[in-house]
KOLSEDREN-135454 format. One record per atom (N, C-alpha, C, O): x, z, y; atom name. Coordinates in pm, whole numbers. Each point is the difference from the previous one (the first is absolute). Layout:
PT,X,Z,Y,CA;
...
// end
This chain:
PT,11202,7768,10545,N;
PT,-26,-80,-119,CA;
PT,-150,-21,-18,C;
PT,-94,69,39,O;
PT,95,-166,-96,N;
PT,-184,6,-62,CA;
PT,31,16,-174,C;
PT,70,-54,-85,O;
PT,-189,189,97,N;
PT,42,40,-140,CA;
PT,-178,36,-56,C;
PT,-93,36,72,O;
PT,93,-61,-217,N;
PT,-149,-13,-42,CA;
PT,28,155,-105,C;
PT,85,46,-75,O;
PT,-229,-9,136,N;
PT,5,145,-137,CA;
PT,-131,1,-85,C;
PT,-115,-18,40,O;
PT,155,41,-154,N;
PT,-64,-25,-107,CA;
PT,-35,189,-65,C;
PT,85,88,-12,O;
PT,-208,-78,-14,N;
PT,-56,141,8,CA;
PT,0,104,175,C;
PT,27,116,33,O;
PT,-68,-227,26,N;
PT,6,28,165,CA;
PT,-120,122,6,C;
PT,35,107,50,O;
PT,-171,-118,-98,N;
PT,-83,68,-9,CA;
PT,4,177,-57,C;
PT,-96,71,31,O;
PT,213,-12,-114,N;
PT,20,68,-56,CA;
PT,25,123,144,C;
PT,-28,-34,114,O;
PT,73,150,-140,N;
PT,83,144,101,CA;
PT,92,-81,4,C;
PT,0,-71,101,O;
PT,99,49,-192,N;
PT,109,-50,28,CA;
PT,0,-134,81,C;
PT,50,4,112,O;
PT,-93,-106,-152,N;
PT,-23,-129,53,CA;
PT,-28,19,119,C;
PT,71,-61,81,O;
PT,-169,140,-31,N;
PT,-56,1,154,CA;
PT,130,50,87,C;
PT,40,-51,105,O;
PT,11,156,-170,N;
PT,129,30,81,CA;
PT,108,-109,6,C;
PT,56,-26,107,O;
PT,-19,-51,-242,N;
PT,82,-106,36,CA;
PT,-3,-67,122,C;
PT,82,-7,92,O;
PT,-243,-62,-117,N;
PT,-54,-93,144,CA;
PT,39,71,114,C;
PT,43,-82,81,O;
PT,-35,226,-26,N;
PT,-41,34,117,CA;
PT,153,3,33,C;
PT,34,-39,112,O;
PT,84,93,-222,N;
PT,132,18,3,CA;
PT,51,-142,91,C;
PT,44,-3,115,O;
PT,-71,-125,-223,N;
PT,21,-83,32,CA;
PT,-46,-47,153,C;
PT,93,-33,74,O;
PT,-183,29,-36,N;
PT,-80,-20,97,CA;
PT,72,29,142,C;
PT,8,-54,110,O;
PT,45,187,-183,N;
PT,48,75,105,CA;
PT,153,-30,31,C;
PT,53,24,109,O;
PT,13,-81,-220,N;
PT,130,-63,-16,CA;
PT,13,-132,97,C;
PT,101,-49,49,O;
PT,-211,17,-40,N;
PT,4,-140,118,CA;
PT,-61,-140,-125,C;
PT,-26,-114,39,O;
PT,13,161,-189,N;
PT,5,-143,-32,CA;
PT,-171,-59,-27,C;
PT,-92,73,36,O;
PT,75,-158,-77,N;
PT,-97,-114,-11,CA;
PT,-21,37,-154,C;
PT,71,-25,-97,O;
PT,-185,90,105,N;
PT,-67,53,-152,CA;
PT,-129,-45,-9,C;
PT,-92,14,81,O;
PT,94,-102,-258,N;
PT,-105,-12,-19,CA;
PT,-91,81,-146,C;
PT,41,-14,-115,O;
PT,-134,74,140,N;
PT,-36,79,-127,CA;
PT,-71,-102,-126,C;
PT,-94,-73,31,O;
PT,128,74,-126,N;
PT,-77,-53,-122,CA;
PT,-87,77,-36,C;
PT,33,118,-11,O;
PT,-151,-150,-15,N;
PT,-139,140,-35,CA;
PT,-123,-70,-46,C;
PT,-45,-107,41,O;
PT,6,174,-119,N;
PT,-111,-29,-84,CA;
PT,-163,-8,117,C;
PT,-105,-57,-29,O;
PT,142,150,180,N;
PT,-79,-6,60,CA;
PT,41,45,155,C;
PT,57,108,12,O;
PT,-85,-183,99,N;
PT,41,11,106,CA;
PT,-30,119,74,C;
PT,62,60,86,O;
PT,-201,-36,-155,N;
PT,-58,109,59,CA;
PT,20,148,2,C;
PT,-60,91,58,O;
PT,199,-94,-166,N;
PT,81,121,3,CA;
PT,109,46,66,C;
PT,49,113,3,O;
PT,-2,-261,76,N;
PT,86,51,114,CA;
PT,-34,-11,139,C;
PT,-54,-102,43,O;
PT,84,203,33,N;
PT,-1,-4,166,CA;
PT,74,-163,19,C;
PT,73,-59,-80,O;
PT,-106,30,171,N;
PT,60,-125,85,CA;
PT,116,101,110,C;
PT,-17,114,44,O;
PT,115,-193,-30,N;
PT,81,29,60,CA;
PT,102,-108,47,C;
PT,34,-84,-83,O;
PT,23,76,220,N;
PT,67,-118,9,CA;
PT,94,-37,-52,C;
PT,81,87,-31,O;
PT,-56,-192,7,N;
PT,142,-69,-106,CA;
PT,-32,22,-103,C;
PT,102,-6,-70,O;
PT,-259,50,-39,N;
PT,-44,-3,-131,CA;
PT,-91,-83,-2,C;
PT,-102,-11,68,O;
PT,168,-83,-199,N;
PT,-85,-82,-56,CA;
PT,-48,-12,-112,C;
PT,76,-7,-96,O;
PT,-231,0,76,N;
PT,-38,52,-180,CA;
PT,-11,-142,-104,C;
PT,8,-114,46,O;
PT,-20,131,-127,N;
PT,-32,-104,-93,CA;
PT,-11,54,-104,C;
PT,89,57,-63,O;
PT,-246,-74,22,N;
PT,-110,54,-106,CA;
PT,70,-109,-118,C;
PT,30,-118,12,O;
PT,-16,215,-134,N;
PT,30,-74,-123,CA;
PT,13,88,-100,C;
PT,26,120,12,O;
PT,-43,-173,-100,N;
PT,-6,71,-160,CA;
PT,175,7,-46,C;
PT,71,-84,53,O;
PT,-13,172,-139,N;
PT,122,-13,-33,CA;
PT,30,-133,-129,C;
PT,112,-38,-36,O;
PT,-251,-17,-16,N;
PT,26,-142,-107,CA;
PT,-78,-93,82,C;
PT,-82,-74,-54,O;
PT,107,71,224,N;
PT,-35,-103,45,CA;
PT,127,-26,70,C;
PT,44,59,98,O;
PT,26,-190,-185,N;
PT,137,-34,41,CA;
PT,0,-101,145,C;
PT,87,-20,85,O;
PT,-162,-7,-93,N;
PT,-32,-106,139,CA;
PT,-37,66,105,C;
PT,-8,-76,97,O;
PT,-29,225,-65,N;
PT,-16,39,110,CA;
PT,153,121,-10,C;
PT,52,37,106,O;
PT,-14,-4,-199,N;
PT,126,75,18,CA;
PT,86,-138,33,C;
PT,113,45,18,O;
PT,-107,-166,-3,N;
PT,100,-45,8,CA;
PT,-10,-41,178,C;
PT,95,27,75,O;
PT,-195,-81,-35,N;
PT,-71,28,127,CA;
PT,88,88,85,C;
PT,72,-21,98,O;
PT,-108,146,-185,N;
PT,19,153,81,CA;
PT,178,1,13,C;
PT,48,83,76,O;
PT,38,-171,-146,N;
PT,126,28,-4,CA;
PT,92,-105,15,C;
PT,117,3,-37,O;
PT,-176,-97,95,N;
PT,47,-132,5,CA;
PT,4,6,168,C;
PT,-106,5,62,O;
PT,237,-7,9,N;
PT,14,2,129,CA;
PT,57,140,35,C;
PT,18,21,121,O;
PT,10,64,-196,N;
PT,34,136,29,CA;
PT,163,23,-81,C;
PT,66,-70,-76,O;
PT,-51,181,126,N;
PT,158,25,-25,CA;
PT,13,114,-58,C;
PT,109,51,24,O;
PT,-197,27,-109,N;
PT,15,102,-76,CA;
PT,-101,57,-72,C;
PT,-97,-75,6,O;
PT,74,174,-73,N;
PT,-143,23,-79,CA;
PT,67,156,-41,C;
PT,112,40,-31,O;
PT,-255,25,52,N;
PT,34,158,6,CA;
PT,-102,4,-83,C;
PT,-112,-34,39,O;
PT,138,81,-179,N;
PT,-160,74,-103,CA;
PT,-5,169,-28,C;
PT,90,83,-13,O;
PT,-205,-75,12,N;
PT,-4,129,-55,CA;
PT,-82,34,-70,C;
PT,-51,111,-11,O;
PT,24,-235,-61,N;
PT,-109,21,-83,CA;
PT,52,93,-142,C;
PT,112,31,-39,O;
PT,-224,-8,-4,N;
PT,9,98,-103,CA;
PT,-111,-8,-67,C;
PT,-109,-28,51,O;
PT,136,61,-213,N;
PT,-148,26,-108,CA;
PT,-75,105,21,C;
PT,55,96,55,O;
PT,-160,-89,-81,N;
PT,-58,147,3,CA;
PT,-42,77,-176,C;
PT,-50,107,-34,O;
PT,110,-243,-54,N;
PT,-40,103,-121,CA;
PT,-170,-35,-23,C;
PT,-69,32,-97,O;
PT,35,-97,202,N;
PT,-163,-23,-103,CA;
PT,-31,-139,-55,C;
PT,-59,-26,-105,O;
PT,120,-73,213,N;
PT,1,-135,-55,CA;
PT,40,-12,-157,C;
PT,53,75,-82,O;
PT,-109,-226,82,N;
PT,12,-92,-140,CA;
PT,93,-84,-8,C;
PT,-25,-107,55,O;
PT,145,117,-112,N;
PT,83,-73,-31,CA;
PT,121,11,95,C;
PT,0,107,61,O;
PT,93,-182,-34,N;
PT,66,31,116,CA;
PT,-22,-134,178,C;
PT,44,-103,51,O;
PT,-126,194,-35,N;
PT,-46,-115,179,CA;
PT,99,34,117,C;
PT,20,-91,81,O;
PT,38,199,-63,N;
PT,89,25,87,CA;
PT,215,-87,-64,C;
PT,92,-13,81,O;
PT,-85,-10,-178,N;
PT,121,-21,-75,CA;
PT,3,-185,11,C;
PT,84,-83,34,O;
PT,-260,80,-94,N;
PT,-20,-190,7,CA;
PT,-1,-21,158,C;
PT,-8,-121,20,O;
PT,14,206,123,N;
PT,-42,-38,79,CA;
PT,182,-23,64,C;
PT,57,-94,55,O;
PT,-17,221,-95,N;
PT,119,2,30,CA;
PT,76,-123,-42,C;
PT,40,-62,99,O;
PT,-5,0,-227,N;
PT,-3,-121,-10,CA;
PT,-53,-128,89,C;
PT,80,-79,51,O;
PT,-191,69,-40,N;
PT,-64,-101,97,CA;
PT,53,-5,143,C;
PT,-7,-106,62,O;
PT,65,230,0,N;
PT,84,61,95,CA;
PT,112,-100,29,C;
PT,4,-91,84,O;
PT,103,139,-193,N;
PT,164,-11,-16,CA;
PT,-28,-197,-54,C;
PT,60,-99,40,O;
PT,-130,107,-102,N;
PT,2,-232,-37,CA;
PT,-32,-11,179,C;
PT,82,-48,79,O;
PT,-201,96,-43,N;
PT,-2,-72,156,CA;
PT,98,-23,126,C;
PT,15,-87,86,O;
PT,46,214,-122,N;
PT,110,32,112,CA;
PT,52,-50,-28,C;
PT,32,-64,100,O;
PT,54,3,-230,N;
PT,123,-92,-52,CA;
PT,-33,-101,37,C;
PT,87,-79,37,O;
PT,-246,38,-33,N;
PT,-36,-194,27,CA;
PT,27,-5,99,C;
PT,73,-91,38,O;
PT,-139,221,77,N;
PT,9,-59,161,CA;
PT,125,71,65,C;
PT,-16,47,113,O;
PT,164,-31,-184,N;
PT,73,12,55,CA;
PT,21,146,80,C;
PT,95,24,76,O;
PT,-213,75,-112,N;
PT,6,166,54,CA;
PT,72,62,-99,C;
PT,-30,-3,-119,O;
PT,175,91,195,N;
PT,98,33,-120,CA;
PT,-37,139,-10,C;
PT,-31,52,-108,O;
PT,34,38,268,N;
PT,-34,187,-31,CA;
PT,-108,19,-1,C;
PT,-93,-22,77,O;
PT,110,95,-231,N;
PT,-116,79,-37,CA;
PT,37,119,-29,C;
PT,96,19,-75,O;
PT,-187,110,146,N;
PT,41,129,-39,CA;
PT,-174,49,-82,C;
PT,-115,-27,34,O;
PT,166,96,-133,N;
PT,-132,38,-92,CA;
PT,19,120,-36,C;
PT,106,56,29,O;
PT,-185,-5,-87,N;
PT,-13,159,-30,CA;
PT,-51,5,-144,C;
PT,-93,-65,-48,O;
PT,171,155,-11,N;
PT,-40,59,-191,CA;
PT,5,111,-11,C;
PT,25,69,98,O;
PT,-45,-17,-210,N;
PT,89,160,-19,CA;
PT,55,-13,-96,C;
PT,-12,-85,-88,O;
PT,112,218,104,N;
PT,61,4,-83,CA;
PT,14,-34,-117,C;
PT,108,-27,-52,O;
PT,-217,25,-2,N;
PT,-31,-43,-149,CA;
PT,104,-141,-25,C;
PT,85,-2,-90,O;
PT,-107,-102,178,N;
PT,116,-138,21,CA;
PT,141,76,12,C;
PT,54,14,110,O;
PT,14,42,-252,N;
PT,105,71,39,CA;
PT,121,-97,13,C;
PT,-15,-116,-39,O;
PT,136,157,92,N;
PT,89,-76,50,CA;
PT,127,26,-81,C;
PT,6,106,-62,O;
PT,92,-188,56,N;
PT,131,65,-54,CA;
PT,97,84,79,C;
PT,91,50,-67,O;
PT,-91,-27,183,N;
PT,49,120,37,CA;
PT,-113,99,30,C;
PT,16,66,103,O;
PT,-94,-49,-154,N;
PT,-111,121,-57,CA;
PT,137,121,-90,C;
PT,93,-30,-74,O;
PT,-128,134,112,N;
PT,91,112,-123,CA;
PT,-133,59,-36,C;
PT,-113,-15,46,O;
PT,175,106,-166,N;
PT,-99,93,-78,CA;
PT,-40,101,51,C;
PT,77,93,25,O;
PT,-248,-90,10,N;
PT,-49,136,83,CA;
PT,-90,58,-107,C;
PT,-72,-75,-66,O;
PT,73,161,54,N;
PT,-146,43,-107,CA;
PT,-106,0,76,C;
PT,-108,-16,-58,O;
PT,108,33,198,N;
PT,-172,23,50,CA;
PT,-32,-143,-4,C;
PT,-119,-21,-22,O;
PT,201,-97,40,N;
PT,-37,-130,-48,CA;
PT,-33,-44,-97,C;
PT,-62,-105,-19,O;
PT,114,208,-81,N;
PT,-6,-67,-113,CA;
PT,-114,75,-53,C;
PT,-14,-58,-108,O;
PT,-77,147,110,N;
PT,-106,86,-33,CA;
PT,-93,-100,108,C;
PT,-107,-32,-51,O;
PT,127,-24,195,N;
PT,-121,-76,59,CA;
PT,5,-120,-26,C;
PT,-89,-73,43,O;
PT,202,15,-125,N;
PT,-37,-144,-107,CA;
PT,-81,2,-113,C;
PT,-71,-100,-12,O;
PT,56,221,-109,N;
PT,-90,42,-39,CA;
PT,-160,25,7,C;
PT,-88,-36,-78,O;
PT,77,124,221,N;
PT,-104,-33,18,CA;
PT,-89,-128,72,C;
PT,-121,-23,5,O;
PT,258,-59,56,N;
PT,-64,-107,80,CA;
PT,-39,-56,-143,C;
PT,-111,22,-48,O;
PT,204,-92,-15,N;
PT,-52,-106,-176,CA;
PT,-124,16,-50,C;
PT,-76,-87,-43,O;
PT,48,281,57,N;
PT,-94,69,-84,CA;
PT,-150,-34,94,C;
PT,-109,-26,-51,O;
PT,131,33,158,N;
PT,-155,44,82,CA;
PT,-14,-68,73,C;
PT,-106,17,59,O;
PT,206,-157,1,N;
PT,4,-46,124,CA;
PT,-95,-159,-45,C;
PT,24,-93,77,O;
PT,-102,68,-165,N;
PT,-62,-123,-77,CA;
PT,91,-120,14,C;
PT,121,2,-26,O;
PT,-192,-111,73,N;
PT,105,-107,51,CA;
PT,115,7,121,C;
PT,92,-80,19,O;
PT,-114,165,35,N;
PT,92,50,147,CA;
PT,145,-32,-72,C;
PT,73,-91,40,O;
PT,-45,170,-142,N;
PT,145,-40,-50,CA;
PT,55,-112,-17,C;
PT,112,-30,41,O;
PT,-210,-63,-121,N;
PT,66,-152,6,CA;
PT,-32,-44,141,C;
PT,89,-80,26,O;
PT,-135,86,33,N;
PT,0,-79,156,CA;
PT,69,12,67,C;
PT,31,-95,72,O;
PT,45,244,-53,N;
PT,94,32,26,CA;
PT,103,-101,-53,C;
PT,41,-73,90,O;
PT,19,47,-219,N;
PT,120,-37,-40,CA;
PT,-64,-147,-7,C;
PT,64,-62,-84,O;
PT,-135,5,122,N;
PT,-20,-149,34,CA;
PT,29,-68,116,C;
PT,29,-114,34,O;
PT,-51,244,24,N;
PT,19,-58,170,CA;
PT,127,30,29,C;
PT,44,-61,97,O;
PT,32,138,-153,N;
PT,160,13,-1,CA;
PT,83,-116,-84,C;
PT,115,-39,24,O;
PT,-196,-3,-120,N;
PT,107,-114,-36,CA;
PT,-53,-128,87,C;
PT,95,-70,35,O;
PT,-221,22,10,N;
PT,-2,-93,62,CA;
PT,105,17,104,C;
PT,49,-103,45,O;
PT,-10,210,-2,N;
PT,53,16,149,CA;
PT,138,-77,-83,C;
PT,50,-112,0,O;
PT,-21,246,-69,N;
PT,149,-24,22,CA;
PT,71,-139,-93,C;
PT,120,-27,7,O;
PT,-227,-56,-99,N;
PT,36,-121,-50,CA;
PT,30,-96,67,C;
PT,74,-94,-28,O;
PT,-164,128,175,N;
PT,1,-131,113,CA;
PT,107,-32,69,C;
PT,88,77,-40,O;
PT,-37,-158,133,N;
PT,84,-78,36,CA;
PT,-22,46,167,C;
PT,45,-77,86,O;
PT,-118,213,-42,N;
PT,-59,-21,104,CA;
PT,114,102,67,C;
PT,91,7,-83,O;
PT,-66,57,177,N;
PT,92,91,70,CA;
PT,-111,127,-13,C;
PT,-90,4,83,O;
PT,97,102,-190,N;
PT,-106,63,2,CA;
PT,67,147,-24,C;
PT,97,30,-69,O;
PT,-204,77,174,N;
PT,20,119,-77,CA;
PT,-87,54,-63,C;
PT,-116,-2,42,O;
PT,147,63,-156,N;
PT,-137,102,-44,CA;
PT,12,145,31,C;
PT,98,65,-37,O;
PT,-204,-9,111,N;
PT,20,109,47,CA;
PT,-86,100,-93,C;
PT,-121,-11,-17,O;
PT,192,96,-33,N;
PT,-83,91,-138,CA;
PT,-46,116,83,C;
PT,71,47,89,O;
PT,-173,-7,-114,N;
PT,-90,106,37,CA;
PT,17,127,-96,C;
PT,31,-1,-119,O;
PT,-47,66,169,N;
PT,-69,126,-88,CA;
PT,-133,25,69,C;
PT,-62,-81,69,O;
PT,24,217,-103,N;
PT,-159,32,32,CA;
PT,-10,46,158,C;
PT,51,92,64,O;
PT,-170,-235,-21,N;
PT,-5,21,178,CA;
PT,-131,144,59,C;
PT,-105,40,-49,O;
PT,161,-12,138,N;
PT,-71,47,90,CA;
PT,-16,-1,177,C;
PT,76,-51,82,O;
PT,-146,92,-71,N;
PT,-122,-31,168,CA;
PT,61,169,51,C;
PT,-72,65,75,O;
PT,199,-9,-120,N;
PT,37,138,114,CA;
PT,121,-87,42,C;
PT,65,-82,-64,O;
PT,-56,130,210,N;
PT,103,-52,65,CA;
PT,136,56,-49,C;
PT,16,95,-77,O;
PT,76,-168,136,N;
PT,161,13,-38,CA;
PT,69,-62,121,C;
PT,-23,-110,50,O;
PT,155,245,6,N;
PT,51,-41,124,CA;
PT,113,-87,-17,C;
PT,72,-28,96,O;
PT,-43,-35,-260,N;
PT,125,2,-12,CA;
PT,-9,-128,-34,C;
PT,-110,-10,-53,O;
PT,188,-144,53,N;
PT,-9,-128,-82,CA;
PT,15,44,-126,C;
PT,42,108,-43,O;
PT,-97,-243,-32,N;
PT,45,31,-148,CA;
PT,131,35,-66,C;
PT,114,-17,44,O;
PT,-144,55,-131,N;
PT,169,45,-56,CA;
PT,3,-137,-123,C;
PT,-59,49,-97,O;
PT,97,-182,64,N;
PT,85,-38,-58,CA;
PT,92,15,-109,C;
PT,102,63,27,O;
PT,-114,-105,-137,N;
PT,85,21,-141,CA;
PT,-25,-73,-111,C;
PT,-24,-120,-10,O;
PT,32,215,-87,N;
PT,-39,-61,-144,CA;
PT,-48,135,-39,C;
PT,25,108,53,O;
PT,-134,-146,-203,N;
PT,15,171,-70,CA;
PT,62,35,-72,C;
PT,38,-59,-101,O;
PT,-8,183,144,N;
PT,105,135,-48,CA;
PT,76,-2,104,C;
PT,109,54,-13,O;
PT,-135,-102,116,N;
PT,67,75,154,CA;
PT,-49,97,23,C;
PT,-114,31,-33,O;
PT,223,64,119,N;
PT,-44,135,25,CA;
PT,-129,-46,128,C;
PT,-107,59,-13,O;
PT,117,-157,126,N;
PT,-56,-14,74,CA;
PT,-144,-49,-19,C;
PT,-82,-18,90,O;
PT,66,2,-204,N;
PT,-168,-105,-54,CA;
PT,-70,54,-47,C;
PT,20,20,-120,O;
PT,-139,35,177,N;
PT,-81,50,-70,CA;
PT,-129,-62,-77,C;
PT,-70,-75,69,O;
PT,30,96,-203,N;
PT,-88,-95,-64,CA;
PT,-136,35,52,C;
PT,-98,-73,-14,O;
PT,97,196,80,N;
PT,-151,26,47,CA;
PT,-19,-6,123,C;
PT,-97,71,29,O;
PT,142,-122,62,N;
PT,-12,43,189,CA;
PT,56,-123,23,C;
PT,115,-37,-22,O;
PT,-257,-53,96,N;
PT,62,-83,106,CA;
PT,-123,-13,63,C;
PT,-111,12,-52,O;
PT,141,-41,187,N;
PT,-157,1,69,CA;
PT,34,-141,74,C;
PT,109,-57,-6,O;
PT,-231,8,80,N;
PT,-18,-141,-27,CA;
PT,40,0,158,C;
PT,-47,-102,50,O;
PT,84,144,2,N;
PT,81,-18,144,CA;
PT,133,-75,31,C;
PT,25,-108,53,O;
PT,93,261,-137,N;
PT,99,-99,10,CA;
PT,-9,-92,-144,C;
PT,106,-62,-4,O;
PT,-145,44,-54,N;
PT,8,-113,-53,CA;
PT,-66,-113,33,C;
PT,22,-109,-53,O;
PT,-113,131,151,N;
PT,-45,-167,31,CA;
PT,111,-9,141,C;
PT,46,-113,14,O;
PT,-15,179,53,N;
PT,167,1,68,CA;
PT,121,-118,-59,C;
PT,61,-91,55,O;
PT,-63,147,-199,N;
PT,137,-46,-60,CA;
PT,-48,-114,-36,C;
PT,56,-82,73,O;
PT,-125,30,-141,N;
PT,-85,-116,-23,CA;
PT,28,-108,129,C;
PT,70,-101,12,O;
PT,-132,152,50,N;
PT,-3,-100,147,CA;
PT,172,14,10,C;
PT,36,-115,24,O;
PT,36,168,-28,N;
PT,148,-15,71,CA;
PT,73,-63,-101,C;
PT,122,7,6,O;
PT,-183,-75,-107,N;
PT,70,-61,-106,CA;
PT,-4,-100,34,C;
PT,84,-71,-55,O;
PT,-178,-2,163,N;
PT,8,-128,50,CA;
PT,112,-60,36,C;
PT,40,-113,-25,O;
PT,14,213,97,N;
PT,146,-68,61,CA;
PT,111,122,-27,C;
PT,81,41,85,O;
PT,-94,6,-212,N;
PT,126,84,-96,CA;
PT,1,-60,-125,C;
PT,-97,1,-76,O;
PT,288,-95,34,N;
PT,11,-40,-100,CA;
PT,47,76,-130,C;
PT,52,-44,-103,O;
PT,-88,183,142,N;
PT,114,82,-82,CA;
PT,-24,7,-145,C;
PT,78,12,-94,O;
PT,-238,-24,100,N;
PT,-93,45,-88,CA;
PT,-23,-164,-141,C;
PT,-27,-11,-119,O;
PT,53,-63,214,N;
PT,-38,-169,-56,CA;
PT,68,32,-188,C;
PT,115,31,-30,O;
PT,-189,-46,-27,N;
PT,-7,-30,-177,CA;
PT,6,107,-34,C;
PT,34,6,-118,O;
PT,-54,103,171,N;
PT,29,115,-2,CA;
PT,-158,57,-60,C;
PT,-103,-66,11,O;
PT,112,225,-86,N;
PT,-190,61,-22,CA;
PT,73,150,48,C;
PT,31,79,-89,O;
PT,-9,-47,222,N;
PT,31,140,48,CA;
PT,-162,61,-51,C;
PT,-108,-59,9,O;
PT,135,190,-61,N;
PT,-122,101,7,CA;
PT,38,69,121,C;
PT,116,12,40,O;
PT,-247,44,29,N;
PT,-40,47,102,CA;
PT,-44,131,-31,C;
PT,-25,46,-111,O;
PT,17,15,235,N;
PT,-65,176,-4,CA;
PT,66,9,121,C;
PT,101,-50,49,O;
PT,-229,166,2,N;
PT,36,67,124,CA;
PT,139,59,19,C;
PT,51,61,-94,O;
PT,20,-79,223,N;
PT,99,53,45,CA;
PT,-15,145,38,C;
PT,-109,52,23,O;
PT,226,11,-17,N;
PT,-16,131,17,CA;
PT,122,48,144,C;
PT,7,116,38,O;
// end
């Protein structure tokens, strides 16, 4: 496939690219600066801002899927990752790109979500301490899932850089299998990339956590 990733520059993002890369397909990174990724064959960059709709449309016009992983960090002004996400999902609808797989956390809760208390004590403190991170979060989950596009949202909990021998484990929260604190950015940029050509997931917001 040729598939465009959006937060390519990130731990996670870089692993997408290399996942992909390594999958056989035709990846192009979206990035604020070229000079943050290695060159590698079958990657193609294209420098752009997330409210520059004319070079995201560029970047996604001719391609057959879109992998994000972008995310807030809680210091920005207003919501730039949620308006970008938007600018995203209108482009792909104009030029006819239907899969999109994206990434949230949990916070974008779902209706087969059940009642966990350690969720419900880290919704608390996300509202309380997390600044704008919270609404960006639930902006970029309704752009997703309002759209018309074949999309998954893939919910995060809290990533880490230690390895894990196991794929992700798959669910909702209040599964015994999901954990809200452990996922490392391996197999999940794994599952990400294999969503390309797995429909299981399509309209679907599975939460993620390391397998055991």
């Amino acid at each position: 496939m040729r598939v465009v990733v959006f937060g390519a520059t990130g731990p996670t993002g870089r692993l997408v690219l290399r996942k992909a890369l390594a999958a056989g397909h035709e990846v192009t990174a979206y990035a604020r600066s070229a000079a943050k990724l290695e060159p590698a064959t079958g990657l193609h960059v294209i420098v752009g801002e997330l409210t520059d709709v004319a070079a995201i449309r560029h970047a996604v016009e001719g391609h057959d899927a879109v992998i994000s992983v972008l995310g807030p960090t809680g210091k920005s002004k207003g919501t730039p990752v949620a308006d970008g996400m938007r600018h995203i999902v209108q482009t792909m609808a104009q030029a006819g790109v239907r899969r999109l797989i994206a990434t949230a956390t949990t916070s974008a809760q779902d209706r087969h979500d059940r009642f966990s208390v350690s969720f419900w004590l880290a919704m608390r403190l996300v509202k309380a301490f997390a600044g704008n991170a919270y609404d960006e979060i639930l902006g970029v989950a309704e752009a997703i899932r309002t759209s018309t596009l074949d999309w998954t949202l893939v919910r995060l909990p809290m990533l880490s850089d230690k390895p894990c021998g196991h794929p992700a484990a798959t669910g909702y929260v209040g599964d015994p299998s999901i954990k809200l604190f452990s996922m490392s950015r391996e197999p999940l940029a794994e599952f990400l990339v294999a969503q390309l050509n797995d429909v299981r997931w399509i309209g679907k917001s599975p939460a993620v956590s390391n397998g055991s």
